[in-house]
Backbone bond lengths (Angstrom), bond angles and torsions (degrees), N, CA, C in turn:
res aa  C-N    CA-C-N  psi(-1)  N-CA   C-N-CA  omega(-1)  CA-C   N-CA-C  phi
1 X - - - 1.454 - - 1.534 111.62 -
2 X 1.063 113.03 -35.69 1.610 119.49 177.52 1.470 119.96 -73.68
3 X 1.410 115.64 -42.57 1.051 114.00 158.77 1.747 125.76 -75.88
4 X 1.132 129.97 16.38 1.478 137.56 155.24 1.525 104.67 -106.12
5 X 1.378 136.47 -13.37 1.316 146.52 176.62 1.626 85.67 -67.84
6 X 1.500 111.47 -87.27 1.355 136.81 -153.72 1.726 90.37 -65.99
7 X 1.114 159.38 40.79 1.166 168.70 166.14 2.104 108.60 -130.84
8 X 1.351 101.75 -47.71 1.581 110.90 -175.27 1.695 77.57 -77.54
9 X 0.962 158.10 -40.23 1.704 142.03 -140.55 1.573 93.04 -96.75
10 X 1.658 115.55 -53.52 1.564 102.42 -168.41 1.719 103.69 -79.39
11 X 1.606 134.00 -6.71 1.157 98.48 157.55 1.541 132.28 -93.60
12 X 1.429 105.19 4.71 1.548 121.58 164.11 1.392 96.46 -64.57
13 X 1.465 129.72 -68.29 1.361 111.47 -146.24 2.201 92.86 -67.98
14 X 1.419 101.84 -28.23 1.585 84.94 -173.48 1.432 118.82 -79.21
15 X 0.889 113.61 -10.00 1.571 128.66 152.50 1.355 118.08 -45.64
16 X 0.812 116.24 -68.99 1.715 149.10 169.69 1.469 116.13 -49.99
17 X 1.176 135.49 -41.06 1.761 170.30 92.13 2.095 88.84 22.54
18 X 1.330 87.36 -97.33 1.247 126.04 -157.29 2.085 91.43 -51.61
19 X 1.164 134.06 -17.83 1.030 146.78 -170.25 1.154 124.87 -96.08
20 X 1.646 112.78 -49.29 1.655 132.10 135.24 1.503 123.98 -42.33
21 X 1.608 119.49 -37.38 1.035 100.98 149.95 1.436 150.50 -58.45
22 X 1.241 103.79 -34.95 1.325 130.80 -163.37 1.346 101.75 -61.52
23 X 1.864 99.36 -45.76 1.841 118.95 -169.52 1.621 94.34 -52.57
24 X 1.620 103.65 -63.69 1.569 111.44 -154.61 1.390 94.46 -49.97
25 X 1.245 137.47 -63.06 1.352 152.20 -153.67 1.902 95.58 -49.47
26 X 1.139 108.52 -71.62 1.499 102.97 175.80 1.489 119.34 -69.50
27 X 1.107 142.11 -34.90 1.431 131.86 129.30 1.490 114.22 -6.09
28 X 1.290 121.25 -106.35 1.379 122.02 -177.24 1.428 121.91 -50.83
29 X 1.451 125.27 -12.78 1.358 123.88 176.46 1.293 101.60 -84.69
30 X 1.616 144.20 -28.96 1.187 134.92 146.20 1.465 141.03 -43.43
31 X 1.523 106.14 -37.73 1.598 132.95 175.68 1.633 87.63 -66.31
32 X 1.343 119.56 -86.09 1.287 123.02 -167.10 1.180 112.09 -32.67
33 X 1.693 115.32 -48.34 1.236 101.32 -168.72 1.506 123.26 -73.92
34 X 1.475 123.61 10.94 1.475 136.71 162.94 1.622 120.50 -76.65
35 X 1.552 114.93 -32.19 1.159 116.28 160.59 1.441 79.58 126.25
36 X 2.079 111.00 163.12 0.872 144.29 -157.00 2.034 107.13 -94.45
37 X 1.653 88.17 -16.82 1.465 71.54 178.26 1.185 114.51 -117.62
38 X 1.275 119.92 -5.30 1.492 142.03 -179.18 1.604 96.55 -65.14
39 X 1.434 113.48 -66.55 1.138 111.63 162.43 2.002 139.27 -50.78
40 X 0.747 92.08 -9.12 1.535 95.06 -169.55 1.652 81.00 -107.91
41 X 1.216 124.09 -49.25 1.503 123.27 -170.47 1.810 100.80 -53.68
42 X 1.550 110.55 -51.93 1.551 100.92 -179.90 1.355 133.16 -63.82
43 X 1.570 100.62 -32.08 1.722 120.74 164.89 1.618 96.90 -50.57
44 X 1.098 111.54 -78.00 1.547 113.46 -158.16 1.370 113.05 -45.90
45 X 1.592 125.29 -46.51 1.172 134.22 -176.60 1.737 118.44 -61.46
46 X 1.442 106.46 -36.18 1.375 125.25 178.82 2.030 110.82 -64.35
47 X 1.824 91.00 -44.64 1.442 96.55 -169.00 1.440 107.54 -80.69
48 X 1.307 115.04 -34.53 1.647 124.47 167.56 1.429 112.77 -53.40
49 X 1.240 136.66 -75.42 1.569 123.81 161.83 1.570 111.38 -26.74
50 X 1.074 112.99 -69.46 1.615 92.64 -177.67 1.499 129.40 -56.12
51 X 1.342 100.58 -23.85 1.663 80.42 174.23 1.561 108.65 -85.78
52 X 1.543 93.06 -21.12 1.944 93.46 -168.86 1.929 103.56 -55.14
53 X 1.635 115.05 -2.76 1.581 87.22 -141.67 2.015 67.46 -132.25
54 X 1.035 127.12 -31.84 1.907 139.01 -177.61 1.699 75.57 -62.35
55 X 1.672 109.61 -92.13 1.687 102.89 -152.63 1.744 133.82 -45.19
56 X 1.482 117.09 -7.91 1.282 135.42 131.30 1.389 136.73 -50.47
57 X 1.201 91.55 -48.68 1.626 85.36 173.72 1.330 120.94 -86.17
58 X 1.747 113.97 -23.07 2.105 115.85 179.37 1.426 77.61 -54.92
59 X 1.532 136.68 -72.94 1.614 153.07 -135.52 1.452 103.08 -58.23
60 X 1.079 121.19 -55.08 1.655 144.73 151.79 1.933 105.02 -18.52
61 X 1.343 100.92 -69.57 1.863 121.05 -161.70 1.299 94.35 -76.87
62 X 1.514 124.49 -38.83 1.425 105.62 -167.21 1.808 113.25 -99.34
63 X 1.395 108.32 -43.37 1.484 107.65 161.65 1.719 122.01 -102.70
64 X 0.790 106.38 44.05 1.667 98.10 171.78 1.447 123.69 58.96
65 X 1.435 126.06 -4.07 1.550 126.37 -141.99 1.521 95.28 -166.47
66 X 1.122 123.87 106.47 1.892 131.65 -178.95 1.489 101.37 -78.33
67 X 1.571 125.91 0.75 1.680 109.94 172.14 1.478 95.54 74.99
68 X 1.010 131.40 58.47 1.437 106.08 170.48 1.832 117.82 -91.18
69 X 0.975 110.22 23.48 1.412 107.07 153.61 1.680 112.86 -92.30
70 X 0.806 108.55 13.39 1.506 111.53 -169.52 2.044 116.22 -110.26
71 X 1.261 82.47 2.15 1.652 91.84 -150.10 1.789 92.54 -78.28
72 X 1.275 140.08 -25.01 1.544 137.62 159.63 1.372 83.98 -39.91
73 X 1.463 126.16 -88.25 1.203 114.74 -145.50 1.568 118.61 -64.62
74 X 0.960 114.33 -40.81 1.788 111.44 154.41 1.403 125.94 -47.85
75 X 1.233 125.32 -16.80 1.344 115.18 172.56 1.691 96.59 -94.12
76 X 0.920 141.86 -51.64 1.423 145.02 -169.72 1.853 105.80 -65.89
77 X 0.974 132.12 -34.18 1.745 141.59 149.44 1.533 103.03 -63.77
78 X 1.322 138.88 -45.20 1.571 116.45 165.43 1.271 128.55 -76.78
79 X 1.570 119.82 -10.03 1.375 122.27 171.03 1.667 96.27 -73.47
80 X 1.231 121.36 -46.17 1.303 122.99 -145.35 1.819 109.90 -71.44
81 X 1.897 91.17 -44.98 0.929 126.79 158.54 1.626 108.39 -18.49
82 X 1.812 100.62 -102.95 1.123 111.10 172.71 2.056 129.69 -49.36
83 X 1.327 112.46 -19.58 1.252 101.69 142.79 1.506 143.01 -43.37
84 X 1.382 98.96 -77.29 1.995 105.11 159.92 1.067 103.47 -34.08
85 X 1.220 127.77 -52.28 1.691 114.13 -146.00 1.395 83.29 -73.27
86 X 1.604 131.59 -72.95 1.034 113.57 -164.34 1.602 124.86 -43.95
87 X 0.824 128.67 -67.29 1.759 140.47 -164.99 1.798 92.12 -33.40
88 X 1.283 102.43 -60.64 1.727 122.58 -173.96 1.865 109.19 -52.05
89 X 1.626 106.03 -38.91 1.464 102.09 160.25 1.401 113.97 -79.66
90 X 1.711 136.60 -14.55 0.981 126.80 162.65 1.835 135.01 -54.10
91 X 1.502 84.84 -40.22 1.691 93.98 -168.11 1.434 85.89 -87.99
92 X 1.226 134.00 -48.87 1.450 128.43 174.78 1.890 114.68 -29.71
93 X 1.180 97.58 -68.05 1.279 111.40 -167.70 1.824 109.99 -56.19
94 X 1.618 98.94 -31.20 1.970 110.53 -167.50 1.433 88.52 -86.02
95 X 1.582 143.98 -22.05 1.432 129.00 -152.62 1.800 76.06 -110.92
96 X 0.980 145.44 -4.03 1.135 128.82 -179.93 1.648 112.28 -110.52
97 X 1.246 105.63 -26.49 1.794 115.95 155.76 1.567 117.26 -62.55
98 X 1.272 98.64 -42.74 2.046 107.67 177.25 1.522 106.64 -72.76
99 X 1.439 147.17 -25.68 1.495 158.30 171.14 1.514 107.14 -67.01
100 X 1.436 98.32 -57.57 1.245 99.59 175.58 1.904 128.09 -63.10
101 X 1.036 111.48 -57.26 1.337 126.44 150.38 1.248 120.63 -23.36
102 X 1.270 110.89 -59.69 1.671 117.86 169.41 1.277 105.18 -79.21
103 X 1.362 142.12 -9.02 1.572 134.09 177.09 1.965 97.60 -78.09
104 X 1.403 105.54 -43.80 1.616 109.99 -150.33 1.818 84.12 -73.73
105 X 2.089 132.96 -26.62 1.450 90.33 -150.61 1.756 67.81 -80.92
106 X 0.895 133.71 -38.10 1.832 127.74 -172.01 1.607 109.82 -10.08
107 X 1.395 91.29 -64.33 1.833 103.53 -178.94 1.012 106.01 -71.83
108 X 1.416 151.11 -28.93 0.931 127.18 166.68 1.663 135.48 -84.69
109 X 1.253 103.29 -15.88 1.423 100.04 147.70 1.650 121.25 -88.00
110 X 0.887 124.75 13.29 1.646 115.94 159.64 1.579 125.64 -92.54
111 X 1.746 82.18 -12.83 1.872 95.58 -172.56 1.784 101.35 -70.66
């Protein structure tokens, strides 16, 4: 009985697996299909506000005083910031769309 338990559970979770893929896959085939900089441009812009407006406020909570002579250089470290991050979720996101892609024709030629 346990071993037909533990058989119904691992093809739930690969079910389940195999379903998440599917999501990400059409997910990012939509993103992509907007273009590489559109995307990295919205990442960056999104992640740059947040730090531009978070690293003020930790500075704020812990010393009393957000530095505001400092804020040139905080905006130019959250652009930059949020650049890397984006590009780095770009190739991340395309080398994990290209794995996958090559995982699904795999399975399907083994089927």
């Amino acid at each position: 009985m346990a071993l037909k338990q533990g058989n119904s559970s691992l093809r739930r979770v690969e079910s389940w697996r195999q379903r998440r893929t599917e999501q990400y896959l059409s997910w990012w085939s939509r993103k992509r299909s907007k273009g590489q900089f559109r995307y990295v441009l919205t990442t960056s812009l999104w992640i740059a506000l947040v730090f531009f407006l978070v690293i003020p406020l930790v500075e704020y909570l812990v010393s009393g005083d957000p530095l505001k002579e400092k804020w040139a250089f905080r905006l130019i470290f959250s652009v930059l910031a949020g650049l890397l991050i984006g590009l780095v979720s770009w190739w991340g996101n395309e080398a994990k769309y290209k794995n996958a892609r090559i995982d699904a024709k795999i399975n399907l030629n083994e089927r």
